[in-house]
Every structure is written in structure tokens, then in C-alpha cells.
N, C-alpha and C positions, 0 to 999 in steps of 0.2 A: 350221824351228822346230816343237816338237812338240807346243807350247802350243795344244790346242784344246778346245773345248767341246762338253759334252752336253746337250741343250737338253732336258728330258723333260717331254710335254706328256699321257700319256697318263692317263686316270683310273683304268683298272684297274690295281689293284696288283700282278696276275701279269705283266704286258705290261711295265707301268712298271720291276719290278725286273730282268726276264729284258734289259731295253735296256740298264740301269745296268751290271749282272754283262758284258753282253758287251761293253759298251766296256772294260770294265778289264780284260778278261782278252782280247779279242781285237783291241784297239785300239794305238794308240801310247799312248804314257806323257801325261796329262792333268795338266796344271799346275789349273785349279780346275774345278770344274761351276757352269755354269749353267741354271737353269729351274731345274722343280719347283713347278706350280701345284695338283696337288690337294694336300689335308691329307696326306690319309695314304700316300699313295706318298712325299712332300717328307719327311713325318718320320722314316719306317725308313730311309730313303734318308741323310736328316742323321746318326742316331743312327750309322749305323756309318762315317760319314768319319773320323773321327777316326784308325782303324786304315790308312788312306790316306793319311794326311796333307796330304789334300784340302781347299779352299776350297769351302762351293757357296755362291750369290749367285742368292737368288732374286728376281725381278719382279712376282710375283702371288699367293704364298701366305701369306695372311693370320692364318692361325689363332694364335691367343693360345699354344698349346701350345710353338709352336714361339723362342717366345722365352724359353724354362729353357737360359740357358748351362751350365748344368753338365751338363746331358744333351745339346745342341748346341752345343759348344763352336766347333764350326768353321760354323754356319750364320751370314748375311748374308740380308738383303732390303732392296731400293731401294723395294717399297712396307711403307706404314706398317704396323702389325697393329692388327687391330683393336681391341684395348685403347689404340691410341694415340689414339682420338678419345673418351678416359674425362680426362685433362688439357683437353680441349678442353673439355668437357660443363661441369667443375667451373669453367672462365673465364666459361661461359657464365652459371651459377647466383648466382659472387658477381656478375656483370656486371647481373642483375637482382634481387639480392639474395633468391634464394628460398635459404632455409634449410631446408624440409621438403619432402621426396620421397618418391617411393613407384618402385618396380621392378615391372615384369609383364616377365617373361620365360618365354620356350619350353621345356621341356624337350630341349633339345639343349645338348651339350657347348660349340660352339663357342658356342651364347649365356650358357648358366651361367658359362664362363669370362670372360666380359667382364663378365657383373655381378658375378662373383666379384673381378675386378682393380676395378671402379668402387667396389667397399665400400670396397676399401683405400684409393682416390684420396681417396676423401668422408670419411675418417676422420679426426679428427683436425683436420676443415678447417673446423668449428663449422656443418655440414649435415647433418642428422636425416637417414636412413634411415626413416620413421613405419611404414613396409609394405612388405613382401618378400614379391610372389606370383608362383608360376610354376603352366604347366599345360601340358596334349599335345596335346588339341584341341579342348576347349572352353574359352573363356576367360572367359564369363559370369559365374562366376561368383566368379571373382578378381576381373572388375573390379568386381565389385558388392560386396566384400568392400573394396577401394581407395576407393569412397564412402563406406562406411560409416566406415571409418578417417579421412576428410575429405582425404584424399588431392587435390591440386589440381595438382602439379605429376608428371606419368607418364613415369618413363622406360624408353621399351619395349627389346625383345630378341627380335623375332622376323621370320620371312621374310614374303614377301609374302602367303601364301595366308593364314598364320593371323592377316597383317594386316588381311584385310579383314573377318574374323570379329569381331577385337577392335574395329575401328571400329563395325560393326553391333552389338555389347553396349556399346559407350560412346553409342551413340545414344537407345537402349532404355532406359540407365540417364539418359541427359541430361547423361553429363559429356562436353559439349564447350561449345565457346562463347566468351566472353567471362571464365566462372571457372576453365579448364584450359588446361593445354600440354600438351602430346604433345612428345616429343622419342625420334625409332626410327631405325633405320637409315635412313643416303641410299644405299644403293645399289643399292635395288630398281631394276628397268628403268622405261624410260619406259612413263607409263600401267598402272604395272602392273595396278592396280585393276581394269580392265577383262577380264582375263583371268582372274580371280579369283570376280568377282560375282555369275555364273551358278550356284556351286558354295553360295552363303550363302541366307540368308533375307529378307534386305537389299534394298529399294529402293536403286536406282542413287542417287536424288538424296536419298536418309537418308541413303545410305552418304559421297556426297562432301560433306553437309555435317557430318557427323562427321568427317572429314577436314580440312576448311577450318581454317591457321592451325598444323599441325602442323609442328615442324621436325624436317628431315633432316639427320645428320651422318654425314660420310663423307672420305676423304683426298681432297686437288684432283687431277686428269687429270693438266693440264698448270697452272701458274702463270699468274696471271693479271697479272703484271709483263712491263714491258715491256723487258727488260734482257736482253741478250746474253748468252747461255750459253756453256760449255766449247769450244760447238761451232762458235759467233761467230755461231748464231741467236737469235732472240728465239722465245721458247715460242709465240708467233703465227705466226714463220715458220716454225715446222717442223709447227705443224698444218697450215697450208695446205699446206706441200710432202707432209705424209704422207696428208692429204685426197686429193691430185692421185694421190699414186700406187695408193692402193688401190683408187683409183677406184669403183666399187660394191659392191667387198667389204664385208663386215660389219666393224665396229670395235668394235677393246678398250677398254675405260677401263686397260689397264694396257701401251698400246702405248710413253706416258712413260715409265714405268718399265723397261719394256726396252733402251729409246733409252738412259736413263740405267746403268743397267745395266751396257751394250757399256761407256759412258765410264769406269764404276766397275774393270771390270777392267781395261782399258787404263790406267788412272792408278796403280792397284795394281802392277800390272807393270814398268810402267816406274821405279814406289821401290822396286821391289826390285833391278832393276838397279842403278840407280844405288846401292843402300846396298852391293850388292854387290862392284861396282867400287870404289866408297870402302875396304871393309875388307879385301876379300879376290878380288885382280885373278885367283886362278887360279881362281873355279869362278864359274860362269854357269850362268842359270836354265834352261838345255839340260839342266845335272845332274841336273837333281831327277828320284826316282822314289821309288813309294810306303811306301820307308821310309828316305826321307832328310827325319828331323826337323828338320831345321837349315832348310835351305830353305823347308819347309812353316809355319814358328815366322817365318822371314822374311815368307813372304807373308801370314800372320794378321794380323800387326803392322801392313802395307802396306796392308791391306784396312783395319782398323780408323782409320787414319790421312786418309781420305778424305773431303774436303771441298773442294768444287766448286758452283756456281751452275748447273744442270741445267734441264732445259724443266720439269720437275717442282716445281722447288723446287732450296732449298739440300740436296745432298745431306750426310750425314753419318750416321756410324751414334755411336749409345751404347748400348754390351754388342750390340752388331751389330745395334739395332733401328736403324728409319730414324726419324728426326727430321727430319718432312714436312710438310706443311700440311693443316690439317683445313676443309673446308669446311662452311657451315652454310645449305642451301636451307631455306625455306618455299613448304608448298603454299598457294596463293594462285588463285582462281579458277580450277581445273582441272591447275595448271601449278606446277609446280615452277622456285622464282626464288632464287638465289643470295644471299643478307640479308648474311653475313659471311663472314671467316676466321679461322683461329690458325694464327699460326707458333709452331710447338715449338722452335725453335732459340731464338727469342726470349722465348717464353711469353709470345705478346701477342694479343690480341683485337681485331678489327678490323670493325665492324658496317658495312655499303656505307649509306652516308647515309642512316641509320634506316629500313631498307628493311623493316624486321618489322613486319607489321601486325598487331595484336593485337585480335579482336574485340569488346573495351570500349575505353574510353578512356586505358585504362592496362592496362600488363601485368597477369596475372593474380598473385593473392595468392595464396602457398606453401601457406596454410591460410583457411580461413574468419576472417577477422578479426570477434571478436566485440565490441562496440563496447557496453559495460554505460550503458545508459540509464536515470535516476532518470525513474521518471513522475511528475510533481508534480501540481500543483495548477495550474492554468491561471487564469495573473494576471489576468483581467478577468474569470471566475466569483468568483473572490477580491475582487474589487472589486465586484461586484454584489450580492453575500451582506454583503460588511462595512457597503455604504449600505445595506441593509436592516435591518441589526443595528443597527447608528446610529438610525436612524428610531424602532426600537423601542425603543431604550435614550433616545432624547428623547420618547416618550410615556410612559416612565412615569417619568420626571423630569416631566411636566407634572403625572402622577398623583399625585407625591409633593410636587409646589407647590400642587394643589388640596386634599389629604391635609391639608398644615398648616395652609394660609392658613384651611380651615374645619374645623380641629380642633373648635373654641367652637361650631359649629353642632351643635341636638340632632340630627338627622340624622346626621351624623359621630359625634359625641359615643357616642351608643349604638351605631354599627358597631364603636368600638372602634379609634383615629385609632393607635395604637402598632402592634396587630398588622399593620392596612391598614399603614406602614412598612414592616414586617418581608418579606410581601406581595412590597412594591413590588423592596425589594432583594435577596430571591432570585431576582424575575425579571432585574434586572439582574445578578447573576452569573451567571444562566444565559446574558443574551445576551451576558457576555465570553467565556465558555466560547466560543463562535463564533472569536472570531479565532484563540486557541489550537489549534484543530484544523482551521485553516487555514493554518498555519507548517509546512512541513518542508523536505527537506536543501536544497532550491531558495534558501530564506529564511535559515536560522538554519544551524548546525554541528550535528555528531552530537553531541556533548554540548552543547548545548541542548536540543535535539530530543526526547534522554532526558529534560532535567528538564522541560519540556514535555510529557511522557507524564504524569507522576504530577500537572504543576500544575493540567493540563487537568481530570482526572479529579475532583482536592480541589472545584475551582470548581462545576463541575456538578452533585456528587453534591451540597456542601452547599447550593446554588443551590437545588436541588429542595425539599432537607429542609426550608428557611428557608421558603419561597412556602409550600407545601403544609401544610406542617408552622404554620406561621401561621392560616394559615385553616382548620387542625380544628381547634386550639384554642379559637379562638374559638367555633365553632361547638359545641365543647363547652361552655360556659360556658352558649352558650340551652339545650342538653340539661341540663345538670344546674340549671339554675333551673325547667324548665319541668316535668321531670320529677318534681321535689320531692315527694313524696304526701302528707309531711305536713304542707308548708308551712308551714317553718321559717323563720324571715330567714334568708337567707345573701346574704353579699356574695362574688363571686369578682374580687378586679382583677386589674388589667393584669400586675402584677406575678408572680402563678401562672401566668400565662400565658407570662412569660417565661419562668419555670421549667422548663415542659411544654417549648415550643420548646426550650427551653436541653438538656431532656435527651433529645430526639429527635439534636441537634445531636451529643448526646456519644457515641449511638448511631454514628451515621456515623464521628465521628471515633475511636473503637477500634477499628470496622473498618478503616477506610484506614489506622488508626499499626502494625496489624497487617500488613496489606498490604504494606505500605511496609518494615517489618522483616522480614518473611518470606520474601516473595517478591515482590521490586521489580520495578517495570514497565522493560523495555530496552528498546533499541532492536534490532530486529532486519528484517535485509533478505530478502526472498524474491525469490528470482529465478524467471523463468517465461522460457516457451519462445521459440527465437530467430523472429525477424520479419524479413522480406526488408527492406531498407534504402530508403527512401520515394523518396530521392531518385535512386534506382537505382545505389548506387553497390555495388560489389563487397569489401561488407562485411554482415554479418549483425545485426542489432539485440538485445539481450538487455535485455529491460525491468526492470527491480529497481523493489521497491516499501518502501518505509519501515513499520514497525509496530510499534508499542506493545505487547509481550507478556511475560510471564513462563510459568515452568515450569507453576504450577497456573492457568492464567488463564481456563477453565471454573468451573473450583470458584470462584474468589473474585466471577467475574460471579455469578455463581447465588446466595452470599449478599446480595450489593447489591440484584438485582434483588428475591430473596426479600423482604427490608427492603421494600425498595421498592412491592412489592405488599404487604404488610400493612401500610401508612400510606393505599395509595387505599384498601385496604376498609376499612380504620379510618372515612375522610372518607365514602364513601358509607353506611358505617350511620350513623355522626350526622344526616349529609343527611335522610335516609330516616325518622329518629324525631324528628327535627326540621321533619317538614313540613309540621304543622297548627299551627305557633306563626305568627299573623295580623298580626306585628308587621315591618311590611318593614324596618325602618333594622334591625333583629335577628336578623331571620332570611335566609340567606342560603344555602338548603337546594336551593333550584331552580339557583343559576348554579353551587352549589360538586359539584350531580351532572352539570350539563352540560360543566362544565371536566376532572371526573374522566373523564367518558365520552370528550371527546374526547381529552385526552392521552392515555389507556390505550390508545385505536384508534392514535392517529402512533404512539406509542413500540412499540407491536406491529409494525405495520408496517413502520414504519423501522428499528429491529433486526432485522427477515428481510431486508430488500431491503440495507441495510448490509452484512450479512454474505454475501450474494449478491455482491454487487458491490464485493469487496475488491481486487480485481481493477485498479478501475475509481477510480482518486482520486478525479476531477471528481464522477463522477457518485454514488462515495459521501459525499461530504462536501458537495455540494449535499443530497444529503436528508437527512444528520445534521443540517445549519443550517437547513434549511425544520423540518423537525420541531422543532428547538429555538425557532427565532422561531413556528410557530405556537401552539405550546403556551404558551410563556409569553404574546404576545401575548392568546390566548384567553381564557387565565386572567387578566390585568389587566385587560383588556374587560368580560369578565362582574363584575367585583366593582366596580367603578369606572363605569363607564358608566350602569350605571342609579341609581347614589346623584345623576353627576353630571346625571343629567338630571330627576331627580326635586327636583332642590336648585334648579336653574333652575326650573324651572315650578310644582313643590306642595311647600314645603319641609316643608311642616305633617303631608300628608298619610299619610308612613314613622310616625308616630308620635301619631296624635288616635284611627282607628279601634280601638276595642276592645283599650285599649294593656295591659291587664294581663289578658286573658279568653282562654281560648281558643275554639278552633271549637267550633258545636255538637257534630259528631263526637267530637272530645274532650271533649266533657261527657259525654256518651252514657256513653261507656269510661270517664271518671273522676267517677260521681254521687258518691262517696263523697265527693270530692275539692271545697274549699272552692275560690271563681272566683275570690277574690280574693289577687294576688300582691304579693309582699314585690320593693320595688322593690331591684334587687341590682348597676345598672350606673352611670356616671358620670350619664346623665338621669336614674335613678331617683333617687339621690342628690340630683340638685340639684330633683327633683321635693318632692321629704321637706325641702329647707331652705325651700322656700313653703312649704308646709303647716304647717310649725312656723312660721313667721313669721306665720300668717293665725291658726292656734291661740293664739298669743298675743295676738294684738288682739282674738279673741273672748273672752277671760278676762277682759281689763279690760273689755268691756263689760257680763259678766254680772258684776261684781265693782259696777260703778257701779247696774246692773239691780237687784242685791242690797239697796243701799243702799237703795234707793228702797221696794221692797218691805218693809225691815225699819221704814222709818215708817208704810206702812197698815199693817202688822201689830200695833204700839203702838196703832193706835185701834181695834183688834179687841180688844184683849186684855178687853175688860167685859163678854162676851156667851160665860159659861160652857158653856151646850148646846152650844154651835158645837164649843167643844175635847173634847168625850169624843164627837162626833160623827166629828171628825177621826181621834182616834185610834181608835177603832173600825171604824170604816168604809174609811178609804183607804189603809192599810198597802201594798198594791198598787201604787198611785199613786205612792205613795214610790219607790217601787223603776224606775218607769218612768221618771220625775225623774233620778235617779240614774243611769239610763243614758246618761240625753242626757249629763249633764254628764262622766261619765267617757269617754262619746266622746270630747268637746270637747278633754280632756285628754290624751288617749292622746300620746304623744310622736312617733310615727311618722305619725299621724294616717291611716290606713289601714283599721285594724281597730276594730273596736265591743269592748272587752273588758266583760265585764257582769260587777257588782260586787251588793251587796247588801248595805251597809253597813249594813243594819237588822235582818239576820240574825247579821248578825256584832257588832253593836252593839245590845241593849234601847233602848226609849227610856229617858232618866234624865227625871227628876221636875224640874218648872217650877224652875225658880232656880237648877238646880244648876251649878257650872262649876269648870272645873279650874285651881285656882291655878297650875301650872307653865305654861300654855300664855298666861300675860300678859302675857310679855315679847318675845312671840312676833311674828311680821309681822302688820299689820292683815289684809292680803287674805287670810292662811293662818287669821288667828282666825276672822272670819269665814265660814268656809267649814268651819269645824269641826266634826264632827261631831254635837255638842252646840248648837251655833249652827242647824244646820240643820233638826235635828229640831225644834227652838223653834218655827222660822219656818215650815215645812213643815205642824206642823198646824193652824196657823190658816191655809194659804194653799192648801192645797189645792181645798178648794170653788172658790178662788177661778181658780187655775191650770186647775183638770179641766175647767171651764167656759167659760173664757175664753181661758185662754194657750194650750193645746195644741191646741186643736182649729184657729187662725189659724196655727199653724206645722205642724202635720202629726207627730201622735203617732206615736212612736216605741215597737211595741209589743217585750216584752223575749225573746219569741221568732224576732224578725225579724233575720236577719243582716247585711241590708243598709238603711241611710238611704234607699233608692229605694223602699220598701215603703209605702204609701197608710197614713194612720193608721187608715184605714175599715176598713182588712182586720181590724184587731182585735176581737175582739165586744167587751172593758172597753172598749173606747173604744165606745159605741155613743153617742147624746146625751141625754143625762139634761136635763129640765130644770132647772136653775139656781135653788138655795135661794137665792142671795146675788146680784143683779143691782146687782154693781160695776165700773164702768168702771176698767179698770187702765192708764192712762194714758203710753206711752213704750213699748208692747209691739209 
């Protein structure tokens, strides 16, 4: 038989083809070739079989090139190619569900082309390619280019040397560990690392823990089943028997594969016999020579048709590749340990009793799983701020039960018991404003959240206006009574008061309806940078934080706060020109600059540090709500606290001292200016309905006074001298008369108006009297002016002597009743023409 084989083992390609050429031309006639383990001798070699009509069946030549049937039509190989562990890779990927990968491969042919076959494997197969880097011999800085890209899962493509380069840049950069795989060739030698390491930069033990946990894929030797082959061994017994015989020779990983090989042509051979015999008993495969097609078409067929249980595996070829087993080592403490397989015939994945040890707890994620985190508001600061808010909003509910229950007191009465209200409840919408900027997405929905943007902002801004805005008003009201120069009556109530507030109110509210129509406050989320995951798990943290903003939301703060600042300097100039009025239940100029001064200090500071720490929930909305409870509290404290302590112990004393006068300082500055004021508030008022009620009891009694008077003056009328004495001499006197009782009169009882009915009036002649005025009231005839002059001058000697000087003349220069009558020189003491006792005076 003439059937033999050429085994070509040589690497050079002159040697290699000079042995092929002289078998065929110096040999017997060769039914197929076997061998051919380099690349490139195996493929020139394949490329021209075809014109031989030669079979070749190689054992060790791997390269990916060589599986283009249209250019090898007639090549075979018993081991896999190295594209065939690119199906393995992708069992392996759904097997742990990593969907994104990254390639670093070598600049070599036969590595480009298996990542070139692995694009095509992963196409199509719902696995991302994220990074495609290759390099010649430095690889730093692809892999640093593979992190950046967040690259987690690496599938390599290179030999050993520039393996251990690329583990020493995965070191340096920190991808290994617990967030990466590695998955590179297995069939580097044993230890290769070692032979390698002297030539890198690499510590030996950086380098193998950049190593640690990487897997190896590569075709299996021999099968690791225990099942009788072709050859009636088990892939065990023929290791031992080929151990024994080689005894200490060096071994192939591809001595299977030739084992299997021998069987593949031998079972080839034999179906072509027999197809032979079957069809056609006169030619025998003795005939074939290199251009008997027919034959060579038979044994292609017979090659192809080959399937067998081998020490290798199940042999078979598809498109003449072999469909082998792939195996899948992990390096594991120095050593390379066998995890799993794939059978290609079957396309199954077999992992050895979860033998992969992955250095977390779980396999590594494909990509940085970024896991979006709402920072909220942490429920027990939230609960510590709302019992504080509570607290404050039940003191000034205590303030607003003290407010009414002693509205009626003059103490209350003249602070003005409506504005103190008004007060009370903007600080309690400021302290709601509190809970509202303590809701977000943790609490409520994003559409709450938004109308929470805008409800929060309405509460606070008018909270402020209503308190603040309260108490300049009133403090208007002492400015403009006290300020008065010409000392007019004027009454200001409660009622302008509401006004004022009302249109400080209306201020706020066309900004915010402006606001609100223009440019609405949304919600919108800022994301900030990722955070390693607390509880170390192998996921990345991306904190998002919730905010209240629109497009112009500088410009529309800037008009608020603008607003806002010229309402405190509004409150501090009234303060400030209101500080010498000596009247406490009135004046209210010391707690309304203490309360300006300290909110302008919180609300400065705590809009820097708020906006410093936007960052930071907790910690900014603890000082939004501290600032908000101090302020208001501050402000309720100072306006309340010293009424109510002044009501407890001196209720008297807000309102006895110098209740209508001011300091001497302001007399100083205002000598022009009359001391006496026009009462203008609810105690003035109910001051003026005494005085009018004591005005009139003093009228009846000078009305009864009168009476009695107008009977001595009937017994004076006979002693003529007296009367042209009166009237000559005391015209003066008249006039001083005259004041006191137009005091008495005055309706307001306040002011001395001085009158002179004797200048505006002659006297008329003894008997004279006006018929129209008889119908008239007694106590108004009486008091008539014609009445008066009668009585006046027969009673003045008697008055200038006796009556005035035991009540204290009132001289008509003197503007006030506290004036000594001594200080007058007409009042000096004359002795007394007429010593008559005037009886009831």
C-alpha cells in the first residue's frame, strides 16, 4: 500500500517546503499529508494542495488564517483554532451576565485575528464591545485608556512576555481585584511569569497580585471523561501509557491531537474503501495519483464525515475546523486550577463545582454600576427641628392668649393689641415655613415637591413682611405723633395701620404673582460626583440632590432680598428717631433695633453658609430652620417679654412717667416746640373721655358757684364808687377770670386756649340784655356774656382778693396750670378794699 504520510515538523520555510516538493516528486504516490505545525510553512503548504488533490490533517496548527475554506479547501485539523475558544468566551460572558467588554490585544496577526473572529462572535449577541485597544510594546497606556472608558471586564490577546508588561500597567493603574476580570490565553507555559519578570519593572509580588483571579482559555490536551475511546482507552489510560513511554522526554499538549489524528485518517480511509467497494468494485484507493479527482473528492467527503470519541474529545470537523473542548483555568495562588469546560459539539458550559473564585463577593460587574442616591433630609434632624418649631409656635400662641386676654389693659392698649397680632402671626408663618423646607423626594412626590417650592417661599416671604412689617408701623405712628412740630391733634388708628401693613403685603405679593408667572420655581436635580459604596459593595454611589430653581433665580433673589433690606432700614430709622419718646408701653425703638440687628446678622450668615452647603441637606436646612426659629423667636421675645413682665410687677409704671413730655434732650432741639401733647392712641382717647367727664362736673359746680355769687352781688349793687372802680381799674382781671373758665371748658381738656371776650365784647350798660337769648338754657344765660360782665364788676375786688389768691392765679402768659400764681407780678398782694368772707369757695 502506497498510502503514506509526511509529517512536516520543521519551522523554517525553506527546509519545510524543499521536504514537501521532494516527497511528491521523489517519493511514492501519497494518499493525504499529515503535520504541519508552523503557520506559515502549514499554509503555503495547504494553499497549493488542492492541485494534488491531496488531503493534509493537521495536529498543531492553530492559526485562525487557516480556517478560509475557499483558500484551504482541502486543509483539516484535529486541534481546535484559536478562534474556536471566541464561542467559548461568549458562554462564558452570558454565563455571568457581563454585557460590556473591552479587547487589549497585541499587534500580531495571529492575535488581531481572533479578536477580529471575537467582534463577529459578540455581534449581534446583545454584548458591547465599550473599547478596542491594541499595542507593540508598550501597553500602559491602552490599559489606562480601558479605565478611563470604565472598562471592567478585559479580554486579552497577547503572548507571555507582553503579558507580564500588561499585568505590571493593570497594577499601576489598580485594575485588578475584586472590580475586574482578565480573561487571555491559557496556553502560556507553566510559570511563565517567571521567565518574563526580570525583563519589566514590576515587583514579582505586584506583579502576581495583578495576576491573582485572571482566567485562562485554551483547547483541553486530553478529555477529562472517563469514557473509552476509538481505541478501547480512556483518555487516562493513554496518558499513563504515553507518560510511561516517553519517559523523560519533554511533552506536547498536542501529543492528543496526533493520537487522534493517526485515528482520523485511519477511519477516513477505511469510508472510502468501503464507499468504494459499494459503488464501484474495480478501482481501489491503490489508484489514486495527483490528478485523479474523483478519488481525492472521495477522500474529502470521508475526511469531512468523521466522528469519533477520541482521548481529546469528540472528534468532528465543521468546514474542516475541529469541534473540540475548550477549557477555562484560573490563576489562583500561584497555580493555575482548571474552573470549567465547553463542549462545542454540544455548546454547553460546564463550571467544576463553582471552582472560580472571584476576589469580592460576587463576580465582577461588566461596568461600574452607578446606583443614583436622593440625599434627603435625615428623619430625626427633621424631627428635632419640627419639636423646636412646635415649641416656638406654642409660645407665641401663649403670646397671642396674653395679647388678648389683656388687650383692656392701658399697658397693651397703647402698644397697639392688633398690630402685636399681626406680630404674632407672621412669626408663626415663618415658623411653618420650617416644616415646608423639610419635605422632599424622601417625603412627598416630585410634583409636590415643586408646588412646595413656590408654597414654601409665599409662607416665608409674607411671614416676614406681616412681623416686620407690623411692627414699623406702629412705630410709625410714635414717629409721626411725636414728631409733630406743630402740634396738631392728630389721631392715627389701628385701622392706617392696617393699610400700611396691607400695602407692604401687596408689595410682596406682585413680586411673587410676577415670579410665579415669569419664571416658576421647578424642581430640578443636580447630580455630583460618584462615591465608593459604604458598604463596600462593587457598585459606585451618585448622590443627586433636589432644588428649588428657575432660569433667572439670582435676579428674582436679589429683588426680594433688595425689598427686603429697605423694610429693616426703613424699621431702623424709625428706631433710631424714635429713641427719646420716654413713653415704654409706646415706644418700642430699643427691642425693634435689637431684633433688626440680630436677624440681619442670622439671615447674612445663614444665606452664605446655606449656599456654601448646598451640597449638604442636613446641614443646610438645620441652619435655614435655626435661623428661621431664632429670628422669629427673638423677635417675639423682645416685643412681648418686657410688656409681659412689666404687666406682672409695675403695670402703672409704661405709662405715669412723663406720659405726654419728652426728654430734656428733645426739648433742647425742639424749644420752639410746645411740651404738651395731643393724646392720639386708644389710652389717649380713653384718657380725654375722663377729662371730659371731670370737665363737666366742674361746670355744674361753677354753675351752682355762680349762683351763689350772683346773691352777694344783689347786695353790692347800692355802693356806686365800687362800680366805676371795677370798671376802670380791673379790666385785666377780667381777662384772667376768663382764662381759668375757658380752660375748664376746653373740650379736650388738655390745652389752655386763651380767649378775651372783653376785647371782642365792650361792656354794655347796667340793664342791658338781649331778648333772643330768654328762651335760651339757664346755665348758658347765665354764663352769658352780658351776664358776666354784670357780675364780674362788682366781684372782682372781691375775687382778686379772696378767690384767687386760695386757688393759685392763673396768670394769661402762662401756658401751663403748674405755673405758681406768685410768678405773676398783677397778681402781687394788694391789700383788700372790701374784707368779705365769700363763703363755699
Amino acid at each position: 500500500m502506497e498510502s503514506t504520510t509526511l509529517i512536516e515538523t520543521q519551522c523554517d520555510n525553506a527546509k519545510g517546503l524543499k521536504a514537501f516538493y521532494d516527497a511528491i516528486k521523489y517519493g511514492p504516490n501519497h494518499l493525504m499529508v499529515f503535520g504541519g505545525v508552523c503557520a506559515t510553512v502549514t499554509s503555503i503548504i495547504a494553499e497549493s494542495l488542492k492541485g494534488w488533490n491531496l488531503v493534509q490533517l493537521s495536529f498543531a496548527a492553530t492559526t485562525p488564517e487557516l480556517a478560509d475554506k475557499k483558500k484551504y479547501p482541502y486543509f483539516f485539523r484535529t486541534v481546535p483554532s484559536d478562534n474556536a475558544v471566541n464561542p467559548a468566551i461568549l458562554k462564558l460572558l452570558k454565563y455571568y451576565q457581563w454585557k460590556r467588554v473591552g479587547t487589549l490585544t497585541q499587534d500580531v496577526q495571529r492575535f488581531s485575528e481572533v479578536r477580529n473572529d471575537l467582534t463577529g462572535v459578540l455581534y449581534g449577541e446583545d454584548i458591547e464591545i465599550s473599547d478596542t485597544e491594541s499595542f507593540s510594546n508598550d501597553p500602559c497606556t491602552s490599559v489606562k485608556k480601558l479605565k478611563g472608558n470604565d472598562v471592567r471586564i478585559i479580554l486579552g490577546q497577547f503572548d507571555e512576555e507582553m503579558a507580564v508588561k500588561v499585568f505590571c500597567c493593570a497594577y499601576d493603574e489598580e485594575m485588578y481585584g475584586s472590580k475586574y476580570q482578565w480573561i487571555i490565553p491559557g496556553w502560556y507555559e507553566n510559570l511563565w511569569w517567571e521567565s518574563w519578570i526580570n525583563s519589566s519593572q514590576c515587583l514579582s509580588k505586584n506583579l502576581l497580585a495583578a495576576m491573582e483571579g485572571y482566567i485562562g482559555v485554551d483547547f483541553e490536551p486530553l478529555s477529562s471523561k472517563m469514557i473509552k475511546t476509538i481505541s478501547g482507552r480512556t483518555p487516562q489510560q493513554y496518558e499513563r501509557e504515553y507518560n510511561a513511554k516517553r519517559g523523560d522526554g519533554q511533552s506536547s499538549k498536542f501529543h492528543g491531537y496526533a493520537y487522534d489524528g493517526i485515528w482520523v485518517i485511519a477511519k477516513t480511509l477505511q469510508r472510502a474503501m468501503k464507499y468504494l467497494n459499494t459503488t464501484n468494485k474495480h478501482q481501489k484507493i491503490e489508484d489514486f495519483n495527483y490528478t485523479n479527482h474523483k478519488l481525492g473528492k472521495i477522500f474529502l467527503d470521508a475526511m469531512n464525515e468523521t466522528n469519533f470519541f477520541g482521548v481529546t474529545g469528540q472528534v468532528v470537523f465543521r468546514n474542516g475546523e475541529r469541534m473540540g473542548t475548550i477549557k477555562f483555568t484560573q490563576f489562583q495562588e500561584r497555580k493555575e486550577v482548571k474552573v470549567g469546560e465547553y463542549n462545542a459539539v454540544a455548546d454547553t458550559l460546564e463550571i467544576i463545582n463553582n471552582s472560580i473564585r472571584f476576589q469580592g463577593l460576587e463576580p465582577p460587574k461588566d461596568k461600574t454600576i452607578i446606583q443614583e442616591e436622593l440625599r434627603k433630609i435625615s428623619l430625626p434632624l427633621y424631627s428635632i427641628l419640627s419639636a423646636l418649631t412646635i415649641l416656638g409656635m406654642i409660645m407665641a400662641s401663649a403670646f397671642l392668649f396674653f395679647n388678648i386676654k389683656n388687650r383692656n389693659q392701658k399697658l397693651i392698649k397703647m402698644s397697639s393689641p392688633y398690630m402685636n397680632n399681626l406680630i404674632i402671626l407672621g412669626g408663626m408663618l415663618s415658623y411653618a415655613s420650617i416644616f415646608l423646607f423639610g419635605l422632599d423626594g424622601s417625603f412627598v412626590s416630585e410634583k409636590t415637591f415643586e408646588t412646595l417650592c413656590t408654597v414654601r417661599t409665599w409662607i416665608l416671604t409674607v411671614g416676614y413682611t406681616t412681623a416686620f412689617g407690623a411692627m414699623f408701623a406702629k412705630t410709625w405712628r410714635v414717629h409721626a405723633i411725636f414728631k409733630n412740630v406743630k402740634m396738631k391733634k392728630k389721631i392715627i388708628k389701628d385701622q392706617k395701620l392696617l393699610v400700611i401693613v396691607g400695602g407692604m403685603l401687596l408689595i410682596d405679593l406682585c413680586i411673587l404673582i410676577c415670579w410665579q408667572v415669569v419664571d416658576p420655581l421647578r424642581r430640578t436635580v443636580e447630580k455630583y460626583n460618584m462615591e465608593p459604596d459604604p458598604a463596600g459593595r462593587d457598585i459606585s454611589i451618585r448622590p443627586i440632590l433636589e432644588h428649588c430653581e428657575n432660569t433667572h433665580m439670582t435676579i428674582w433673589l436679589g429683588i426680594v432680598y433688595a425689598y427686603k433690606g429697605l423694610l429693616m432700614l426703613f424699621g431702623c430709622f424709625l428706631a433710631w428717631e424714635t429713641r427719646n419718646v420716654s413713653i415704654p408701653a409706646l415706644n418700642d425703638s430699643k427691642y425693634i433695633g435689637m431684633s433688626v440687628y440680630n436677624v440681619g446678622i442670622m439671615c447674612i450668615i445663614g444665606a452664605a453658609v446655606s449656599f456654601l452647603t448646598r451640597d449638604q441637606p442636613n446641614v443646610q436646612f438645620c441652619i435655614v430652620a435655626l435661623v428661621i426659629i431664632f429670628c422669629s423667636t427673638i423677635t417675639l421675645c423682645l416685643v412681648f417679654v418686657p410688656k409681659l413682665i412689666t404687666l406682672r410687677t409695675n403695670p402703672d409704671a409704661a405709662t405715669q412717667n412723663r406720659r405726654f413730655q419728652f426728654t430734656q434732650n428733645q426739648k433742647k432741639e425742639d424749644s420752639k416746640t410746645s411740651t404738651s401733647v395731643t393724646s392720639v392712641n386708644q389710652a389717649s382717647t380713653s384718657r380725654l373721655e375722663g377729662l371730659q367727664s371731670e370737665n363737666h362736673r366742674l361746670r355744674m359746680k361753677i354753675t351752682e358757684l355762680d349762683k351763689d355769687l350772683e346773691e352777694v352781688t344783689m347786695q353790692l349793687q347800692d355802693t356806686p364808687e365800687k362800680t366805676t372802680y371795677i370798671k376802670q381799674n380791673h379790666y385785666q382781671d377780667l381777662n384772667d377770670i376768663l382764662s381759668i373758665r375757658n380752660f375748664t371748658d376746653s373740650k379736650d381738656g388738655e390745652k389752655a386756649i386763651l380767649k378775651n371776650h372783653l376785647d371782642q365784647n365792650p361792656p354794655a350798660q347796667w340793664g342791658t340784655s338781649d331778648p333772643s337769648r330768654t328762651s335760651k338754657d339757664p346755665i348758658e344765660d347765665i354764663n352769658s356774656p352780658e351776664h358776666i360782665q354784670r357780675r364780674l364788676s362788682l366781684q372782682l375786688p372781691i375775687l382778686h382778693h379772696a378767690y384767687l389768691p386760695s386757688i393759685g392765679g392763673v396768670d394769661a402768659s402762662c401756658a401751663s396750670p403748674c405755673v405758681s400764681p406768685s410768678a405773676s407780678p398783677r397778681h402781687r398782694h394788694v391789700p383788700p378794699s372790701f374784707r368779705v368772707m365769700v363763703s363755699g369757695l
